[in-house]
C-alpha positions in Angstrom: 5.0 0.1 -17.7 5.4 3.9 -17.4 3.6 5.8 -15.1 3.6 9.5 -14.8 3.7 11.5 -11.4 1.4 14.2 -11.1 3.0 15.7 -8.5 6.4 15.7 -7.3 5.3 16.4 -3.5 3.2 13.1 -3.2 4.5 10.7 -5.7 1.4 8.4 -5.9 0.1 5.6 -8.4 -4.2 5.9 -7.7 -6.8 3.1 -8.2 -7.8 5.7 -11.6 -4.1 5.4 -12.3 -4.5 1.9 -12.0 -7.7 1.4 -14.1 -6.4 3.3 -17.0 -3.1 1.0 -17.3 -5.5 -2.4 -17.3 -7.6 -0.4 -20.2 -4.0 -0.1 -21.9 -1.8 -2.6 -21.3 -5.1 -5.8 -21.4 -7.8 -4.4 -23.5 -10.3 -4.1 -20.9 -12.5 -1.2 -21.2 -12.6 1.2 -18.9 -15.5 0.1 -16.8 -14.5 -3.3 -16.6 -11.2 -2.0 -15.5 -12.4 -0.1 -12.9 -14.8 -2.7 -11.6 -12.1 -5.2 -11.5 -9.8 -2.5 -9.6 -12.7 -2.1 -7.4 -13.3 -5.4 -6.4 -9.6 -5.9 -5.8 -9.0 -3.8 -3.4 -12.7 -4.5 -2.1 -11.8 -8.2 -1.5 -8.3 -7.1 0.1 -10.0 -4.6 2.4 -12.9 -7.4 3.9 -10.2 -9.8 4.5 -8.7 -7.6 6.7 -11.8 -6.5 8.5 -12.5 -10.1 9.0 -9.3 -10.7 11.1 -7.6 -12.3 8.0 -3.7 -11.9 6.8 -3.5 -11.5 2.8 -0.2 -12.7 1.2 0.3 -11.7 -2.5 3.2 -13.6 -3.8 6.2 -11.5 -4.9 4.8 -8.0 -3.4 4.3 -8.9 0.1 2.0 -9.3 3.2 -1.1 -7.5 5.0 -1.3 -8.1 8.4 -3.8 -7.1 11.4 -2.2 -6.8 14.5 -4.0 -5.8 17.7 -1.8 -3.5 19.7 -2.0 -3.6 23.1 -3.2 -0.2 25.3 -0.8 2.0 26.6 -0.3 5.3 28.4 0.5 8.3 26.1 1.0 11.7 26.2 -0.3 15.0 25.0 2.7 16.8 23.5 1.5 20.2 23.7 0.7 19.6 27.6 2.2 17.0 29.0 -1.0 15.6 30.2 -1.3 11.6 30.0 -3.6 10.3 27.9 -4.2 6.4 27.9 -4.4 5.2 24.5 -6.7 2.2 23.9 -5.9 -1.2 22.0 -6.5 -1.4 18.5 -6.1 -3.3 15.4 -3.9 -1.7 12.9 -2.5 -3.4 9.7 1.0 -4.0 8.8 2.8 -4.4 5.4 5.6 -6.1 5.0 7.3 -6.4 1.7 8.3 -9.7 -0.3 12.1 -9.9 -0.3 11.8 -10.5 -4.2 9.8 -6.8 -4.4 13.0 -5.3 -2.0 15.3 -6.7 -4.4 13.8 -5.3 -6.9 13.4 -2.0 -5.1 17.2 -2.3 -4.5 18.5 -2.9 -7.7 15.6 0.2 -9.5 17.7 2.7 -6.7 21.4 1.1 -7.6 20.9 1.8 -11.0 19.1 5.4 -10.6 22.3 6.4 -8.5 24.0 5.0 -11.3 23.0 7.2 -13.5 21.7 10.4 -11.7 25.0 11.0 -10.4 
């Protein structure tokens, strides 16, 4: 799968990004393939809202975690600010997508140096 980087500032792989590779690489067309992109991430995105975790096997886990509140503080100021709990979601990656993480940057060192 090769994917081109627009930018070099904000390497990024976009849900149109994402469509077009399902139009090439399965034969969908390209409204299907953005529908089923769509709904994807639509079902990912509910789950969370609904309080629940979502594992994808080999890539890794979504997770809501309510954070406690806490005092903060303005850093301009100084003032204290409390900051209020909150649910905020976690990723944690698969240890077969690390490994493969690991081994893509051995073997660019490899090679770029």
């Amino acid at each position: 799968m090769d994917i081109t980087v627009e930018s070099l500032e904000t390497p990024a792989l976009t849900k149109a990004q994402l469509a077009d590779l399902l139009f090439e690489q399965i034969g969908l067309n390209k409204r299907e393939s953005k529908d089923m992109i769509d709904a994807f991430f639509d079902l990912i995105s509910q789950s969370l809202v609904d309080g629940k975790d979502v594992k994808i096997t080999g890539f890794g886990n979504f997770q809501i975690r309510t954070k406690a509140p806490r005092p903060g503080r303005n850093p301009r100021t100084g003032e204290a600010i409390p900051i209020k709990a909150r649910r905020v979601v976690t990723f944690h990656a698969s240890h077969k997508l690390k490994e493969q993480i690991q081994v893509q940057s051995f073997v660019a060192s490899r090679f770029l140096s």
